[in-house]
N, C-alpha and C positions, 0 to 999 in steps of 0.2 A: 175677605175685604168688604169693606164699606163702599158704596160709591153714592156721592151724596153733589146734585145738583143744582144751581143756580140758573136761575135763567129770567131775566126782565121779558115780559112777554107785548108790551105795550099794547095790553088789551088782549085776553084770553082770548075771544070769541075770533079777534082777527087770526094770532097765532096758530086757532085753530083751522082758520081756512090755507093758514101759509105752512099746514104739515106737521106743527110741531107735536102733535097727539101720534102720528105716524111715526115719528123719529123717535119719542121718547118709548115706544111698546118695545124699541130694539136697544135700551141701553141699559135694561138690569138694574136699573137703580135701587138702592133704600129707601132715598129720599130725595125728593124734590121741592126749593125750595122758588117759589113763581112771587113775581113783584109784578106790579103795577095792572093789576086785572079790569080797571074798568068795567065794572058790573057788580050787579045784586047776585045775590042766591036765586034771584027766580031767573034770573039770566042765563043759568050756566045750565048744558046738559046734561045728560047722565054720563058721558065718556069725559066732558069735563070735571065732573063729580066724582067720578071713582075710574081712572083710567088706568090701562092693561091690569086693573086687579088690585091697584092701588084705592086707599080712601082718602080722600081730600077732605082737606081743615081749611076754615078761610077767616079773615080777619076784612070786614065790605069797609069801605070806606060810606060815611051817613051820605057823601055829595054821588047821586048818580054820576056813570060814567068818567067814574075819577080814584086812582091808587090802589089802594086794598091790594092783601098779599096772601097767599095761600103755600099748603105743604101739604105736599102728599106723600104717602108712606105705607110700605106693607103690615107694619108691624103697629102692633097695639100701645099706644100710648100710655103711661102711669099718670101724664096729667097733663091736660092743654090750658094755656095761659095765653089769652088775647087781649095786646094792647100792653103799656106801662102804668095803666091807673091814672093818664094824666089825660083830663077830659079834651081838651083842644087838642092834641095829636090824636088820640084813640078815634077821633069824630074822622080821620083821616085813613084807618084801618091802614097801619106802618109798620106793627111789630106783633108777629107769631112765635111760641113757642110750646114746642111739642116737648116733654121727658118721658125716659126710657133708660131705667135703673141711673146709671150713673152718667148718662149721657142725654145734653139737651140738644137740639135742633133748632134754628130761631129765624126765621124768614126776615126781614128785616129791609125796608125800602124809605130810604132817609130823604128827606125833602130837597127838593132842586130848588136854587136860588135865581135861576138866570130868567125866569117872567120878568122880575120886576123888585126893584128897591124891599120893599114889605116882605117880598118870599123869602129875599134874603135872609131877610132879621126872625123870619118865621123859621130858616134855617138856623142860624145861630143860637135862638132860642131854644130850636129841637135837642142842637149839641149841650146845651148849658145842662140840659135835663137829662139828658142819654147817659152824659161821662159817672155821674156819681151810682147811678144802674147798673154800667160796664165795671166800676170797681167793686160792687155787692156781686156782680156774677163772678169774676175772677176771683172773687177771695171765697167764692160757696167751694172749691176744692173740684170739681166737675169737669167733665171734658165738654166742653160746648164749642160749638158751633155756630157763628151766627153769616147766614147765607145772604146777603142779599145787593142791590143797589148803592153804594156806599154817599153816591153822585160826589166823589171828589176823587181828582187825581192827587197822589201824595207827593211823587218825587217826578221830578224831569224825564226821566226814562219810562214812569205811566202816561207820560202823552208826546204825541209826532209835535206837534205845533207848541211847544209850550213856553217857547219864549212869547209868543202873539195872544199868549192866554194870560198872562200875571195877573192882572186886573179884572178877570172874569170869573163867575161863582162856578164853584167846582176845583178852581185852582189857586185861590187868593190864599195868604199867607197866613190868615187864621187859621182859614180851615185845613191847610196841611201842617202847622203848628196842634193844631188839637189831634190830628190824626197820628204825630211824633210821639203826643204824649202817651195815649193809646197803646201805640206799643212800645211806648219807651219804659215811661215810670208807673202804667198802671199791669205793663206786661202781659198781651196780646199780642198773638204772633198772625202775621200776614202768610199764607199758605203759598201761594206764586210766586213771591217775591222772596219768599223763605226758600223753597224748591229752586227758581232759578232768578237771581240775582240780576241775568243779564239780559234776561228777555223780555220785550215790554208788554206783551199779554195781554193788550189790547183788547176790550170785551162791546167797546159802543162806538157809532160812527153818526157825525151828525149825515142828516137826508140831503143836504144841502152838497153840490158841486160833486164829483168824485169821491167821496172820501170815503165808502165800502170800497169801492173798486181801486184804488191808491192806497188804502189802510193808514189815513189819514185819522187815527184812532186814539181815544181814550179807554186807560185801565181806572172803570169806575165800579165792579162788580167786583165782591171779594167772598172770599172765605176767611172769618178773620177766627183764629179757633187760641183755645186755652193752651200752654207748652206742652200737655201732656196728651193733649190728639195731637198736636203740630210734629211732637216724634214720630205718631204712627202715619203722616200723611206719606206717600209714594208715590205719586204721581198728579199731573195734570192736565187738563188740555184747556181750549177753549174753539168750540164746533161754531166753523165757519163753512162746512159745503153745503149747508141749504141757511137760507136768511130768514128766522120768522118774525122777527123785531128789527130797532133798532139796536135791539143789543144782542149779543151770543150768551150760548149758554155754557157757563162758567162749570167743568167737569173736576172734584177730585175725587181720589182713591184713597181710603185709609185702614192701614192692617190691623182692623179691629173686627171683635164680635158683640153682637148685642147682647 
């Protein structure tokens, strides 16, 4: 088995005081893949650097204390790819990608639009450039993986409140129009949603009022994989008994070997 994680960490350095280095030395992983690190390289320690025996790859974002995404992993990489080549999101440190014979890894933490009008369109603009990428990788034949933040709900059953949301980034009707098409016509499969149809798998909770403690909760974290890992996926969770973000950390299994 594969077991290959997600997890938003809203800032490594916090996660790491809220246990998450603790939790993750007991979960066996292959890979893990971490969003939104807030920090440099001279930031991170050495358990953050290479933890329970794993080695960490990071993609920093150039703005101090902002995005950047990392992946750790036991296994030696045939070749690490940081960034899409496109200079205004790479200054953002948003997309990692590890390969390993026929199988890639891809950390991946998409822009949120809800600051402000501009993020929005800086999110739009991220999709307009992302979708023609997403069709080069599905059509390379590869079993990929791409782990990360997605920051949109797709369907009504990934968020509690989602009539109160229409009009709000993360749920407006572009951006789960572009998420249809994804895995409609460019064929990318949803691992959660694939596994269980009916459960909402809820991975983020705004800080505001109740809503961890209510599970007043958005499915913004995904595994979104090629059809040919999506066969081998078996299971998945999403670990909510300890809190190290606002988001959980996104578990799945796939019957594969490297």
């Amino acid at each position: 088995m594969l077991r290959i994680v997600s997890a938003n960490l809203n800032g490594i350095r916090s996660a790491d005081k809220k246990g998450f280095f603790d939790w993750l030395a007991g979960m066996d992983a292959d890979f893990v893949c971490v969003q939104e690190l807030k920090a440099q390289a001279g930031d991170l320690s050495e358990r953050m650097r290479q933890p329970d025996g794993m080695t960490g790859y990071f993609h920093y974002a150039e703005k101090k204390g902002y995005s950047g995404v990392g992946l750790y992993t036991r296994h030696l990489p045939d070749a690490v790819v940081e960034g899409l080549g496109v200079d205004w999101i790479d200054a953002e440190g948003r997309f990692l990608q590890l390969d390993f014979g026929n199988l890639s890894v891809i950390s991946l933490y998409l822009p949120s639009g809800s600051s402000s009008d501009e993020r929005q369109q800086v999110k739009f603009d991220f999709l307009d450039v992302f979708m023609p990428h997403l069709e080069t990788l599905r059509a390379a034949g590869r079993d990929i993986v791409i782990c990360g933040d997605w920051n949109i709900a797709h369907h009504e059953i990934d968020l509690k409140n989602w009539k109160g949301n229409l009009k709000n980034s993360g749920f407006l009707p572009e951006e789960r129009a572009w998420m249809t098409d994804l895995l409609g016509r460019v064929g990318w499969c949803d691992a959660w949603r694939s596994l269980y149809p009916d459960t909402p798998g809820y991975t983020w909770w705004s800080n505001r009022g109740q809503a961890y403690a209510k599970d007043v909760g958005w499915r913004i974290d995904y595994h979104i994989v090629t059809p040919s890992l999506m066969a081998l996926a078996r299971n998945a969770s999403v670990y909510k008994d300890e809190k190290f973000s606002d988001h959980a950390p996104l578990i799945v299994d796939y019957e594969r070997s490297l």
